[in-house]
Legacy VTK file of the C-alpha trace (Angstrom):
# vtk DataFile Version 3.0
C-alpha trace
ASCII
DATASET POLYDATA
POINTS 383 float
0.000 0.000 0.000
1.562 3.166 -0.832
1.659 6.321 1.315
-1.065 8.142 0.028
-3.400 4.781 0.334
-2.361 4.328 3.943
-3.540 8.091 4.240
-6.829 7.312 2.823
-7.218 4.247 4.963
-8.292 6.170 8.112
-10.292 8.673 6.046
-12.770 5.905 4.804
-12.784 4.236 8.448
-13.134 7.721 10.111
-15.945 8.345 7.850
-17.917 5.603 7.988
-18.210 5.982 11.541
-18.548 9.481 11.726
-21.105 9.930 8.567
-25.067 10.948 10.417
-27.781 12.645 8.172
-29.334 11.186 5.198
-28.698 11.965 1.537
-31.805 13.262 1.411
-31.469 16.302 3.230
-27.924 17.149 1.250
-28.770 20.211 -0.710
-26.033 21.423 -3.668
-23.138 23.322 -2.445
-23.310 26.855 -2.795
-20.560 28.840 -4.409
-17.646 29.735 -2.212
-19.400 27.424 0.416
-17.096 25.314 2.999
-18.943 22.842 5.112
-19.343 23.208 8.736
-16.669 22.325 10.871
-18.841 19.871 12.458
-20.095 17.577 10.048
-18.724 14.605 8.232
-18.465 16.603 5.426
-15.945 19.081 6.597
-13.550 15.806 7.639
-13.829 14.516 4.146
-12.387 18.179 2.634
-9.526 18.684 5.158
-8.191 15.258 4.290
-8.750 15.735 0.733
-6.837 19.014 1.021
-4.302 17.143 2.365
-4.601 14.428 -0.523
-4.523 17.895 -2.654
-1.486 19.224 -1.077
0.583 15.485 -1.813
-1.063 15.586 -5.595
1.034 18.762 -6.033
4.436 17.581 -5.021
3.596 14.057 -6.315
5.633 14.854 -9.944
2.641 13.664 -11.677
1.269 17.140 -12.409
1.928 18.049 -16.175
3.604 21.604 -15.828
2.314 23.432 -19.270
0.846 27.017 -18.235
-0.936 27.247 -22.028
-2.466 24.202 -21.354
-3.314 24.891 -18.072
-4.601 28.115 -18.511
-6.414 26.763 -21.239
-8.195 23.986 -19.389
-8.743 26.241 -16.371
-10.732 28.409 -18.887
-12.995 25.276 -20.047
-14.192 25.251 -16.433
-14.566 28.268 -15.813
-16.928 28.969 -19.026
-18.608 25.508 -17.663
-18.564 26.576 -14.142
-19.554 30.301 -13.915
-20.289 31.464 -10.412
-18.242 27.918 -9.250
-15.044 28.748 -10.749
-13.082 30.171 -8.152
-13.800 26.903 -6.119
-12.077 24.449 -8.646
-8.410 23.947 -8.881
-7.826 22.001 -11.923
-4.591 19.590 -12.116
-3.508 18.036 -15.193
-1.754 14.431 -14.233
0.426 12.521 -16.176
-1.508 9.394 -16.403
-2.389 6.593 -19.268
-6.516 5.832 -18.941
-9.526 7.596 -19.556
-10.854 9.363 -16.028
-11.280 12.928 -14.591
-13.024 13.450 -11.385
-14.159 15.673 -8.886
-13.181 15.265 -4.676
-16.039 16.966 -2.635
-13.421 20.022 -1.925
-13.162 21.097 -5.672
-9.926 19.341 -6.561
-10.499 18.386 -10.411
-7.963 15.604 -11.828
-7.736 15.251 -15.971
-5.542 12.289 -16.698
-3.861 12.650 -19.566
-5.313 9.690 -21.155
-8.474 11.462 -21.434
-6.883 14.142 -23.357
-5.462 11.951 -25.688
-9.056 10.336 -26.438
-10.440 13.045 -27.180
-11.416 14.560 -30.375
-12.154 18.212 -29.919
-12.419 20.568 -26.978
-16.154 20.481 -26.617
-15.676 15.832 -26.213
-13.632 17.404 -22.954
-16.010 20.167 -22.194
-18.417 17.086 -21.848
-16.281 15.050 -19.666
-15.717 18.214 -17.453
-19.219 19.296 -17.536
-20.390 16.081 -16.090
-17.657 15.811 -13.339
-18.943 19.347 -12.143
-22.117 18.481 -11.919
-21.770 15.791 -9.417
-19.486 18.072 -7.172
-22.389 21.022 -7.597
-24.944 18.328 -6.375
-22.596 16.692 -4.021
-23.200 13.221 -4.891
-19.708 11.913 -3.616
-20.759 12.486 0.147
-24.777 11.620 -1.253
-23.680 8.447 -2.534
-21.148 7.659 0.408
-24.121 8.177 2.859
-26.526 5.690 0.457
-24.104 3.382 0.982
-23.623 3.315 4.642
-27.363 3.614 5.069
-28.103 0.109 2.857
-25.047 -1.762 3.612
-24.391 -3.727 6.733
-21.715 -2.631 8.368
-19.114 -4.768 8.069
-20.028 -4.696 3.932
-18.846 -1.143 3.748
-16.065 -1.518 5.783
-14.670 -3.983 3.333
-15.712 -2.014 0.547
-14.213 1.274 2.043
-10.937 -0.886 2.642
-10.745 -2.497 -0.875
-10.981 1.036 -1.986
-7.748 2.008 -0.251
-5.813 -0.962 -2.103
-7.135 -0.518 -6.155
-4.190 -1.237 -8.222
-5.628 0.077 -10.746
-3.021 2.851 -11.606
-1.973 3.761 -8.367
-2.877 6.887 -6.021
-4.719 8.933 -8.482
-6.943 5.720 -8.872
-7.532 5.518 -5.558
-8.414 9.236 -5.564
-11.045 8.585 -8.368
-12.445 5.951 -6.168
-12.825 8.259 -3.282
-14.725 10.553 -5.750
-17.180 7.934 -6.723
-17.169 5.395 -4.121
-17.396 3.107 -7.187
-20.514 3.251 -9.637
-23.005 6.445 -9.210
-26.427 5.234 -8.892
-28.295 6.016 -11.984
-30.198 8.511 -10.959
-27.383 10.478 -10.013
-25.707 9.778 -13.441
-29.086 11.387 -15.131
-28.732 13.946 -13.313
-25.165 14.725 -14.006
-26.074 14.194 -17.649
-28.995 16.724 -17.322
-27.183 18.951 -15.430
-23.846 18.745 -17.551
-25.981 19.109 -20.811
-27.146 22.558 -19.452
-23.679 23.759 -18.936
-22.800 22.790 -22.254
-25.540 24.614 -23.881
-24.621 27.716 -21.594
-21.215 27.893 -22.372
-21.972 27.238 -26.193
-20.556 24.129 -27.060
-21.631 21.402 -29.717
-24.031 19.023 -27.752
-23.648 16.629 -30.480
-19.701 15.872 -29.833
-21.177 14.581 -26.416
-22.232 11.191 -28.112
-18.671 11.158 -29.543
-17.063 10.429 -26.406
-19.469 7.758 -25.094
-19.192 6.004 -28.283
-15.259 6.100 -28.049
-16.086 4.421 -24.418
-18.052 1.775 -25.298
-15.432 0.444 -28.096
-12.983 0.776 -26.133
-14.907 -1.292 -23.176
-16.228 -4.001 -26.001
-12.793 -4.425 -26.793
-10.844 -4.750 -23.445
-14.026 -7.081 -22.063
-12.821 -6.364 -18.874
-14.440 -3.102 -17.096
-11.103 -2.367 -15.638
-10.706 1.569 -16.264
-11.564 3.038 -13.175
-14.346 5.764 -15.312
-16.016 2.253 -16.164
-16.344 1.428 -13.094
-17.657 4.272 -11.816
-19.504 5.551 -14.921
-20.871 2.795 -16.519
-20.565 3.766 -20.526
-24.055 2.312 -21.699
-25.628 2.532 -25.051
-28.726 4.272 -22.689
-26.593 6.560 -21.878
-25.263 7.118 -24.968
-29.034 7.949 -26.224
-30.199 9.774 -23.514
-26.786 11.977 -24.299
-27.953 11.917 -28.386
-31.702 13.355 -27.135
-30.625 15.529 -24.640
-28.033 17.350 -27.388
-30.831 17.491 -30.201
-31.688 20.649 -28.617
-28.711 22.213 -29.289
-27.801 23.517 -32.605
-24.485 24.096 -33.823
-22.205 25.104 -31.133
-18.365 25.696 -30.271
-16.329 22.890 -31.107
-12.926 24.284 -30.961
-10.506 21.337 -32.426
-7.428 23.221 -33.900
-6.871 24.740 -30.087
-7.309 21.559 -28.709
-5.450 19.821 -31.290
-2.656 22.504 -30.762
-2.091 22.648 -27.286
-1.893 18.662 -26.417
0.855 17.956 -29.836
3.465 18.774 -28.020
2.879 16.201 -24.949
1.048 13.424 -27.522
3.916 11.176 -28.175
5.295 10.962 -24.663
1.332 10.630 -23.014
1.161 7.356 -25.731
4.203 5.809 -24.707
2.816 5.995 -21.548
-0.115 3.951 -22.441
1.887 1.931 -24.321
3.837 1.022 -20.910
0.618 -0.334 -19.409
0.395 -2.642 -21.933
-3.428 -3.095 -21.919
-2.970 -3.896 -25.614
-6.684 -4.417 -26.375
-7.427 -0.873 -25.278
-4.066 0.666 -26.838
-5.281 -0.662 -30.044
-8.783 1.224 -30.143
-6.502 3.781 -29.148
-4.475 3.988 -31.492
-7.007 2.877 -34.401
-9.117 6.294 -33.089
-6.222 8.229 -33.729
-5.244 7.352 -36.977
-8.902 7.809 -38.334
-9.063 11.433 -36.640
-5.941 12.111 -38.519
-4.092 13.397 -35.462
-0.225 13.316 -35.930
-0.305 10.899 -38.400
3.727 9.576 -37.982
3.690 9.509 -34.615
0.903 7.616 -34.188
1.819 5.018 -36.937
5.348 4.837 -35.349
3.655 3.998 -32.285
1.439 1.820 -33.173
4.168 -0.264 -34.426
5.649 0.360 -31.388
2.259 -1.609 -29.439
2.395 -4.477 -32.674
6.349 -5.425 -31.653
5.830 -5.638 -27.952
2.481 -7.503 -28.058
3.968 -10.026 -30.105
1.499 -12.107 -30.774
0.969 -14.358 -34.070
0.476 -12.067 -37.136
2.158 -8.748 -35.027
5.465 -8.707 -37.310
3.623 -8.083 -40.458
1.788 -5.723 -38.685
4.496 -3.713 -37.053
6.414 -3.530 -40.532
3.505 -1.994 -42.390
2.848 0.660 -39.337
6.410 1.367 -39.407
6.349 2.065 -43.288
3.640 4.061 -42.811
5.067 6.265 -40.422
8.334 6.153 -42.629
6.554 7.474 -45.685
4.871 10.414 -43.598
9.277 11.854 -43.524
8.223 13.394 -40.031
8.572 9.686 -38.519
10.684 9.474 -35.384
14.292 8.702 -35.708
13.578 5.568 -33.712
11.420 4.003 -36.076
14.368 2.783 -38.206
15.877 1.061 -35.329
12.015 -0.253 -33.836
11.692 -1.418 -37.607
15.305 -3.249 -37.640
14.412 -5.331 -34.609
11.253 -6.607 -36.531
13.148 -7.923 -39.344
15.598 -8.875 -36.961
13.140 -11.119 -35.648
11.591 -12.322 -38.568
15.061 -13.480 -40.130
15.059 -10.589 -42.341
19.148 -9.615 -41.929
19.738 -7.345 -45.186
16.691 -5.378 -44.374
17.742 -5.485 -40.528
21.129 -4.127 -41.535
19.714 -1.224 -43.711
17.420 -0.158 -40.861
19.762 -0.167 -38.423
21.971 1.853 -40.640
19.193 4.161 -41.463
18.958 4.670 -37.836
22.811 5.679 -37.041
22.597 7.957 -40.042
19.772 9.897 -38.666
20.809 9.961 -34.940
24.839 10.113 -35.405
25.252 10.948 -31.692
22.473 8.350 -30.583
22.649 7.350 -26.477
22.921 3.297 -28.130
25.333 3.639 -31.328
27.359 1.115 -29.922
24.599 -1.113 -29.360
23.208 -0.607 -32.906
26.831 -1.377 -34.468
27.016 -4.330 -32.459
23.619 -5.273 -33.614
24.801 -4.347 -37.483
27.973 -6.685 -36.830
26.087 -9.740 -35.490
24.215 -9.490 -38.769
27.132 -9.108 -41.123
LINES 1 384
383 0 1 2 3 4 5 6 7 8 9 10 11 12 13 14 15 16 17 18 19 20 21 22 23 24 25 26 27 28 29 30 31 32 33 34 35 36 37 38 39 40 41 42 43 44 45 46 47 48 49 50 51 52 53 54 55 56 57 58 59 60 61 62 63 64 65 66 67 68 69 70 71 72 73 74 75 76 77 78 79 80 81 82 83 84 85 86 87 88 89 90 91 92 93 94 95 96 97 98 99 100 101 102 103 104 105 106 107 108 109 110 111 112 113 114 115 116 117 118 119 120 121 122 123 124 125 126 127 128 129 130 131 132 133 134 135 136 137 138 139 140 141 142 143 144 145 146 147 148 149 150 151 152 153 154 155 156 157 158 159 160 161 162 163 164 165 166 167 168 169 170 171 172 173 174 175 176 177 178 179 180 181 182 183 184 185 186 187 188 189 190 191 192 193 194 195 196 197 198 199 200 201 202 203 204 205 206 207 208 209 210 211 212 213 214 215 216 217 218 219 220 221 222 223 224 225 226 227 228 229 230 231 232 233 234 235 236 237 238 239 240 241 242 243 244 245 246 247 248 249 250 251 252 253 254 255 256 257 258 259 260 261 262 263 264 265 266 267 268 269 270 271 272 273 274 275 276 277 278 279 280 281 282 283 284 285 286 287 288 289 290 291 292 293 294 295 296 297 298 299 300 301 302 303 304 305 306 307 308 309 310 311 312 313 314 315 316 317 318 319 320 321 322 323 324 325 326 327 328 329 330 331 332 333 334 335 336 337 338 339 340 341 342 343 344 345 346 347 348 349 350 351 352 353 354 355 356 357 358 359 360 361 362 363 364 365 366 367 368 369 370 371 372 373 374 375 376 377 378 379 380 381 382
């Protein structure tokens, strides 16, 4: 268990023994609203500003002022009177997920970026997570659950929460947001109430059936319901349709793709290798497949998806790796290591001519590379 789970431990314990009115009577916070000193509620915000405080100096946070000034902005067109409450941190993290703790701490993984599309898919995302810290359904749901579980039920729960290995701290932090699934009434009305931000801060309701359909490939394809956003927002093809009527009402709208396009490029390759080191290759591969169809950095993303086709390994992979690599190759903005990725292959594959070239292709390229020697040796055991 790491430090910040050992932290969280005692928060889930001290709350489930300290939590005492109903969700019932929970009405939405207010803005600039604190909770009294008293209450459960107030317990659950001074340990999440602690959590806050060890987010900060954790080395996960993505340190980009554009792009933080420009997400900050996204909320605070979403947000309005709210947006002095959220602090918005931008963590360097493969999987789809953003959420909301109760004391307006907003985490964007960068996975989410990198699925999707436009800035008003995010605006979506965003819009949603706000609306279930506006109508405080972490601490509503949290006080469901103690009311219909037995005791020692959400004790384990609340424990097992502490130990997700999902992807770490932040997943346990997403956890703590959620207490795993939403019911679905309070999914409807984040939906509702996310919809109505959108249309107030004039964004294209339609791209909002984008993202869910991105979801559900991706969660046909793993067969799993591992991501941590599954889990806690179950991507259905009801929600999906409820999304679709609830955006027919709005007509046209901001979309805003070359900003968002613009301010992620420079992070894109080094948030997919990241993915790529999680090596959940079913999901990489929708991934990746997305990307390439949306046109998005078309060399890196070919390079890389050679990159997934090499390590997966599996029967068939080779072939595929070569022609990704090629493809990147042909693009002449192709990464320097795709000659060297691309040698290996053949390498493999008892290809040694075509190893040789590629590994020569390589040095010539990157004349001062970190592994010449390596390379050369590689070149040599060929010869």
């Amino acid at each position: 268990m790491s430090g910040l789970q050992r932290r969280l431990a005692p928060i889930l314990v001290g709350l489930l023994l300290s939590a005492c009115s109903s969700a019932s009577s929970i009405q939405d916070i207010q803005p600039g609203e604190r909770p009294d000193l008293e209450t459960d509620e107030a317990g659950l915000w001074m340990r999440m500003d602690r959590v806050e405080a060890d987010l900060r100096n954790s080395g996960q946070v993505v340190e980009d002022p554009a792009l933080q000034a420009y997400l900050e902005g996204i909320v605070c067109r979403l947000a309005l009177e709210y947006c002095q409450d959220v602090r918005v941190y931008v963590v360097r993290t493969p999987g789809f997920n953003a959420s909301m703790a109760p004391n307006g701490m907003m985490v964007v993984w960068t996975g989410l970026l990198l699925r999707c599309e436009n800035e008003a898919q995010l605006a979506h995302v965003l819009a949603h997570e706000l609306a279930h810290y506006v109508q405080r359904h972490s601490l509503k749901h949290w006080r469901d659950l103690r009311d219909t579980s037995s005791g020692m039920a959400f004790f384990q729960l609340a424990t097992a929460m502490t130990g997700l290995g999902l992807i770490g701290d932040l997943a346990t932090l997403g956890a703590l947001g959620g207490v795993m699934s939403y019911s679905r009434e309070y999914e409807r009305q984040a939906d509702r109430i996310g919809m109505a931000m959108i249309q107030r801060a004039g964004y294209s309701g339609a791209e909002a059936t984008g993202v869910w359909d991105y979801l559900i490939r991706e969660k046909e394809a793993a067969d799993d319901g591992g991501s941590l956003f599954f889990a806690t927002h179950p991507p259905t093809e009801e929600r999906r349709d409820t999304l679709a009527a609830l955006a027919q009402v709005l007509k046209g709208g901001r979309v805003g793709r070359a900003d968002f396009i613009g301010l992620t490029a420079r992070h894109r390759m080094d948030w997919l290798r990241d993915e790529l080191q999680r090596r959940d290759y079913a999901r990489i591969e929708v991934l990746m497949a997305h990307l390439a169809d949306s046109g998005v950095d078309p060399a890196g993303v070919h390079f890389l998806r050679g990159e997934m086709y090499r390590l997966r390994d599996e029967e068939g992979d080779a072939a595929r790796a070569i022609t990704a690599y090629h493809a990147a190759l042909k693009t002449r903005k192709a990464p320097s290591e795709t000659y060297r990725s691309l040698g290996l292959v053949l390498w493999s594959i008892e290809r040694p001519q075509e190893a040789q070239a590629a590994f020569r292709q390589y040095l010539r390229h990157r004349p001062r590379a970190d592994d010449r020697a390596m390379v050369e040796d590689y070149i040599n055991q060929l010869n």
